[in-house]
N, C-alpha and C positions, 0 to 999 in steps of 0.2 A: 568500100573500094575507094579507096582516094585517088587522086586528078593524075599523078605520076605515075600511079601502074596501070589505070586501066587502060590507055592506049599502049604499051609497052614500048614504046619511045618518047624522049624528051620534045616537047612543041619546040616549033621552030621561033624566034621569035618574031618576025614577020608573015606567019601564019596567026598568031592568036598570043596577043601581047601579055592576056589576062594569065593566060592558064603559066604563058612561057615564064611567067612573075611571081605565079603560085610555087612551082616549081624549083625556079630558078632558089626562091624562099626557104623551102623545104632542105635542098640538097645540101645549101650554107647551116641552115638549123642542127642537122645531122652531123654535118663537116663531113660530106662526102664532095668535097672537093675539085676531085674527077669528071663532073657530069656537067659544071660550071660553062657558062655560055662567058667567060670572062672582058671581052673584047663589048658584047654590049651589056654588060653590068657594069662596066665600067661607066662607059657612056650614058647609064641612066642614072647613077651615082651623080656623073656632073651635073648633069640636066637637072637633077633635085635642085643643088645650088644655084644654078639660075633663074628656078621657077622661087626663089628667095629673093634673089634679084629684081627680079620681073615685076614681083608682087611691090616691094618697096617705092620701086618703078612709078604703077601705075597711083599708089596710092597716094606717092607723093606729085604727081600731076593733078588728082583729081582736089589732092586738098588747096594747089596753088589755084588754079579754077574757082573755086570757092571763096580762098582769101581774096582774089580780084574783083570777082562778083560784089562781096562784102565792102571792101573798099570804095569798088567805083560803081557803084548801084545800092545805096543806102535804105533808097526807097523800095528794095525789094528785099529786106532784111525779112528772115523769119527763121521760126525755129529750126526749120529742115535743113535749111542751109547750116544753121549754127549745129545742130547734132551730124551733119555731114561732116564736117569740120574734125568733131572732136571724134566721130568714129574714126576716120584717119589716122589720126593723130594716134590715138591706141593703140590701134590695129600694126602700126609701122614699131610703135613703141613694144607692143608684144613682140614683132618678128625679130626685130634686135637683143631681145631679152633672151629670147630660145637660141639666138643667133649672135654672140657679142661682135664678131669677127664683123658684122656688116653696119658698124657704128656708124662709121663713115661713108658709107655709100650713098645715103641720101643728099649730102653734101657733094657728091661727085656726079652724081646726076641733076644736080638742080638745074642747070642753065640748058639744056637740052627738053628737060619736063616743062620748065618754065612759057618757051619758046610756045611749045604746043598748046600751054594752058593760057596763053593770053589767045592766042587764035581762038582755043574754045570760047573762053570770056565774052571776046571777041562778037562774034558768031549769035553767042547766047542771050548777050546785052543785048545787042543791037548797036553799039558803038563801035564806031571806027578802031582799028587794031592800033594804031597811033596814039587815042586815050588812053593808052595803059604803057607804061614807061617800057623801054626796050629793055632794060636787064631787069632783074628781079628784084622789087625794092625791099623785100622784106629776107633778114638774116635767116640765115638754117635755125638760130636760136630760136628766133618767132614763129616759123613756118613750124615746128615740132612742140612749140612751147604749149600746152594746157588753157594756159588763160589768154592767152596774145588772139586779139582781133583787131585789124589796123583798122583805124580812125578813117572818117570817106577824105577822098583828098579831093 
């Protein structure tokens, strides 16, 4: 018995988001069309794209955090920080590779990720928010680049 007959109505999808996805899955599978909750498949369609966004998002904050750390805390170099780095770096690199459309997005969020990642820095170091320069010193080239670790200033 599958998930679509055996209650003999479609889930609602604010009753049971899983099954109303099972479902909703199935009916497009078949091209039955008709049964389509259209208004939020729509809406979870988008949302897909922005958890692409999102992801980008966080990872490019989490690597500008890193490269700050790295920069203005030399003395707290190690390998985790440097493999954090470069998981980053991949992982944004994957999402744009399945995703070409979102090349640029990381460059359109930097100075917003930035903001938040010197605060974490910040925070993390123990150094005043002021040791770490107000805009972002390092280019999108650098922040994405492979081998780029900036020098302590």
């Amino acid at each position: 018995m599958n998930r679509i007959t055996r209650i003999g109505r479609l889930a609602a999808y604010d009753e049971d988001f899983a099954l109303w996805s099972a479902e909703q899955a199935a009916l497009l599978r078949t091209g039955s069309l008709e049964g389509l909750d259209t208004t939020n498949l729509a809406e979870e369609i988008e949302s897909l794209g922005r958890s692409q966004e999102d992801e980008i998002e966080s990872r490019v904050g989490v690597l500008l955090h890193h490269l700050l750390k790295w920069r203005f805390q030399p003395e707290g170099h190690s390998n985790s920080w440097r493999a954090t780095i470069l998981e980053q770096r991949m992982r944004i690199r994957r999402r744009i590779q399945k995703s070409p459309s979102l090349r640029g997005y990381p460059a359109s969020v930097l100075d917003e990720e930035y903001r938040l990642a010197r605060l974490m820095a910040s925070g993390e170091t123990g150094l005043p928010e002021d040791a770490f320069p107000s805009a972002c010193p390092f280019t999108i080239e650098e922040i994405l680049d492979p081998d780029f670790l900036p020098d302590a200033g």
